[in-house]
N, C-alpha and C positions, 0 to 999 in steps of 0.2 A: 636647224630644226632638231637636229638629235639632241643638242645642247640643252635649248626649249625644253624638253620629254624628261631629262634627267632635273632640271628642276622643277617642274613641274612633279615628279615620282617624289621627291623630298619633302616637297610641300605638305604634299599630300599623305607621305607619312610624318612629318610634325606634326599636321592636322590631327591625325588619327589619333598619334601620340595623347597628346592634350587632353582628348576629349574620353581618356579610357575611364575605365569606373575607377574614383577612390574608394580606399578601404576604410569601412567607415567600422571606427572600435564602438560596442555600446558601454564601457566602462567606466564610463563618466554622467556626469548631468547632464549633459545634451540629448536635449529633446531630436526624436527619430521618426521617421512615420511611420503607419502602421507596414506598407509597404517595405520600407528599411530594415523596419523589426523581421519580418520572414525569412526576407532576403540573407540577416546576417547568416542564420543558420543555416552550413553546410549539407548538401545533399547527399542524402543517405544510399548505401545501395544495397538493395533488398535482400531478403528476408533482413530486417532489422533483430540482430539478436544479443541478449543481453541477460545477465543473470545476477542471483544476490551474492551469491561468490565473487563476481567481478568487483561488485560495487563495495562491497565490504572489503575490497584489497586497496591499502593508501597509497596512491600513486600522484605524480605531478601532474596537475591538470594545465594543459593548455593556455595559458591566461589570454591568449588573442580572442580567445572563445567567451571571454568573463564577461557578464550581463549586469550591470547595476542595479540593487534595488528599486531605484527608483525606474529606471529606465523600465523596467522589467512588468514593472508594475503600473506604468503610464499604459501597458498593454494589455497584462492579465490581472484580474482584481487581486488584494492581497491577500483574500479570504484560504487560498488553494495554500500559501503558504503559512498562515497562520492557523488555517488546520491543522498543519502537518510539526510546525515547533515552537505557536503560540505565541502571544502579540511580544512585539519588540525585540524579534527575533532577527539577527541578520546574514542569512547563511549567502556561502556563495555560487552563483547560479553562472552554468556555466550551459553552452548552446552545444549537445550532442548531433543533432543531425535533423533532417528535414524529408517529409515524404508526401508528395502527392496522391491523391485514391480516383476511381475512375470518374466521380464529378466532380472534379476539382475540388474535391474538397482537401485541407491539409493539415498534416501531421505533427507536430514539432516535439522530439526527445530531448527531454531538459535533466540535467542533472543537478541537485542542491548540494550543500555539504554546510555540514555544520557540528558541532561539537557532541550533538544528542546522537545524531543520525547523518546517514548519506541516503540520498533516497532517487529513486528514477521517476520522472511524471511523464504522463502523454497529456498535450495541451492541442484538442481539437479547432479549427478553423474552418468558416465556409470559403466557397468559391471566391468572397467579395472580402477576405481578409477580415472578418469579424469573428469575435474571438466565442465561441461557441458553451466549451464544457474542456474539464480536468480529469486526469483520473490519475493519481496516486500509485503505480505498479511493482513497486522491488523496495524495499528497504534495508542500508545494510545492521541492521538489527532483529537479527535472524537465529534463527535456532538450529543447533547445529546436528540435529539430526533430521533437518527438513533443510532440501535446495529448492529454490524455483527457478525458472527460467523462463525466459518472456521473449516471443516470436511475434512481428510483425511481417504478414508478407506484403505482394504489391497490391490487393486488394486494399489492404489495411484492416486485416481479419489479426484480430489477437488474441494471440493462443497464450495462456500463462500454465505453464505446467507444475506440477508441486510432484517432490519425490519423498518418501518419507522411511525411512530406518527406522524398521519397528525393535522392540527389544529379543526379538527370535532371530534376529539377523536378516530376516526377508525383507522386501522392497516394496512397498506402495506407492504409486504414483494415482494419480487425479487432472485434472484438465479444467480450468476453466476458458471458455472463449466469448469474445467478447466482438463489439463491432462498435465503430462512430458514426453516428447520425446527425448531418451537419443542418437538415431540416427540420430537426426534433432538436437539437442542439443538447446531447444527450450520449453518454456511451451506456450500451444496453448489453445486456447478459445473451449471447444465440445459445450458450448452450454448457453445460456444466456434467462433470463426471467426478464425485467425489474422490476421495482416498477409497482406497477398499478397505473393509472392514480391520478393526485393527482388531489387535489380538487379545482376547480377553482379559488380558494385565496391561490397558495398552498405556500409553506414556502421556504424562501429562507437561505439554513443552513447557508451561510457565510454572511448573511447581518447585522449584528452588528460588522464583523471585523473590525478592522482600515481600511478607506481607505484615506492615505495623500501623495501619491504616485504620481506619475504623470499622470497616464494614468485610475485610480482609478476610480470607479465609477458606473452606469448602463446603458446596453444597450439593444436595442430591439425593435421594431414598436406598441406593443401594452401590456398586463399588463400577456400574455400568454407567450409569447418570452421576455426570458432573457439572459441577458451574463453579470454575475454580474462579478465586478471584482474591489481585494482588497490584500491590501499588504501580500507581501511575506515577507519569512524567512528573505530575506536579499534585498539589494538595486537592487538586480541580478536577481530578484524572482518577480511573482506574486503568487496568490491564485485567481480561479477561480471557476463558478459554471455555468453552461448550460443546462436552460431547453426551450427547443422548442417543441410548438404545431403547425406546418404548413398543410396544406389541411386540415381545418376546424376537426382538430384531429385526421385527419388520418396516421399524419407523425410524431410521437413522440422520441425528440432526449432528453437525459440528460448526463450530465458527470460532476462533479468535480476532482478537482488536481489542481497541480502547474505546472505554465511555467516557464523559464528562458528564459532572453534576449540575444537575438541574435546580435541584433543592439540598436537601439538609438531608434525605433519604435517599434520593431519586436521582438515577443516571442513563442517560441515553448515547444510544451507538446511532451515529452517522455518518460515513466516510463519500467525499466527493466521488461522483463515479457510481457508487453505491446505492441500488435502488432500496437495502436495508436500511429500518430503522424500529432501534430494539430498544425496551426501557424496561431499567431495574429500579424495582422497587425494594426497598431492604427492612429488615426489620430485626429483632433482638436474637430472632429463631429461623431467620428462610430470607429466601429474595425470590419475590414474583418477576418471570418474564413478561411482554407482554410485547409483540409484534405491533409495529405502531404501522408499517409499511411492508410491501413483501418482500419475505426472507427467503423465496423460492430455491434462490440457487444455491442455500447450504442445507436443504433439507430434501426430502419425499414428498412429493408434492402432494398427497392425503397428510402429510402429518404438517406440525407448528412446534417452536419452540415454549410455547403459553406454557405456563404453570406455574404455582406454587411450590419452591421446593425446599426443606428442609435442610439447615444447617450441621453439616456432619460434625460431629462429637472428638477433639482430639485425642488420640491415645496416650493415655503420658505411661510412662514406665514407672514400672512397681519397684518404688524404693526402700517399701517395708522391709524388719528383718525377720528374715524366715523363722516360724514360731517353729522349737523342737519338739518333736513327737510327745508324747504323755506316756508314761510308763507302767503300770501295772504293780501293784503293792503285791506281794506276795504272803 
């Protein structure tokens, strides 16, 4: 009998054996199910935290973690990545971690990488594994006197915080938070706290980029209102930067990103995630803004960034030679 019991005990761990889960790589063409796809990614433990410092350090990534293009994309559409480095881009995607929120709905921290950019995405999911909305959050393509920092708790409340080194040496810091709505299939703005005010000379982060572009250059009525703007990724692309102070400081607007052309004049901002959408118009003397969707959470909510604004005038330095004084005949 006792004999009986110990093979039976063996049996039954070969059984067990056998039947554990294989580790299944997505780094190849085989196809996964949606189920599989979740599942690869490791479980996260909370507060999820993560910064553009981290990402902007080149470190060895994982490859057990490496997500195929295609695999990747049998999942989520390609649009989220062709926003971010433009068609026929192949960066590599790599599965940071996984989180659950209190109706099941889920999380997924994806990391890219690729020779423009390294970038962090949150790729939302409901309850039923369908794949919902995107949101684009850290890139390591950063300005170095601005960090952010990106907090997910077990909510799945996301805090992205912005710290900012003004030229006086003081500190600004800002808050945006954010939330996912897996029944709106949608990540939405709860709540937004700018930079504090900068300092009346304050810093314009993209103003050393290349600007040889056509439409290149600065605009604005006076040294408070700017809409600087300077070459993008590609011939299709700008880089932009927007800070306005209207009603004598009462109306305070800012935004950076990039636009793509629409036309032969015309460029619009839209970032996945993003309930903004901004279109410039250009012209030989100004660029009109013009709010196509709401920009709420980079402004005062009485104010817009609309207007017409004037193209600032370069200063060139004076290479004349100094005319000598006139003398008096005697």
């Amino acid at each position: 009998m006792f004999i009986k019991k110990i093979y039976f005990f063996f049996a039954l761990l070969f059984f067990c054996s056998c039947r554990e889960k294989k580790t299944i790589l997505l780094s190849g063409d085989v196809k996964v199910t949606r189920n599989e796809f979740i599942e690869f990614f490791p479980a996260t433990e909370m507060p999820f935290i993560y910064s553009d410092t981290l990402l902007a350090k080149k470190k060895k990534e994982n490859d057990s973690l490496l997500i195929s293009y295609k695999v990747f994309t049998d999942h989520v559409h390609d649009s989220v990545i062709t926003g971010l480095y433009g068609k026929n881009a192949n960066p590599k995607i790599y599965a940071l971690g996984k989180a659950t929120g209190p109706n099941q709905e889920i999380l997924l921290f994806v990391k890219t990488i690729h020779k423009q950019k390294d970038a962090l995405i949150l790729f939302g999911f409901n309850k039923d594994n369908s794949f919902c909305a995107a949101m684009p959050v850290l890139s390591s393509l950063k300005d170095p006197s601005t960090y952010k920092t990106l907090v997910v708790d077990k909510r799945l409340i996301i805090t992205l915080t912005t710290s900012k080194k003004n030229a006086d040496g003081s500190l600004s810091e800002g808050k945006d938070v954010y939330a996912f709505n897996a029944d709106s299939k949608m990540f939405y703005t709860v709540m937004t706290d700018p930079l504090a005010d900068l300092p009346e000379q304050f810093i314009n982060p993209i103003d050393t980029f290349p600007a040889t572009q056509k439409w290149t250059g600065d605009y604005g009525p006076d040294k408070k209102n700017l809409i600087s703007i300077r070459n993008g990724r590609s011939r299709e692309e700008i880089t932009f930067f927007i800070h306005l102070e209207k009603d004598d400081g009462q109306c305070n607007s800012e935004l950076k990103g990039e636009a793509r052309f629409t036309s032969a004049n015309t460029a619009e901002y839209h970032r996945d995630g993003d309930p903004c959408k901004l279109r410039f118009r250009f012209t030989s003397s100004s660029v009109q803004l013009e709010e196509m969707e709401g920009c709420g959470s980079y402004r005062h909510l009485h104010c817009t960034l609309n207007g017409i604004y004037p193209r600032k005038k370069i200063s060139k330095p004076n290479t004349s030679k100094p005319v000598a004084p006139k003398t008096s005949k005697k």
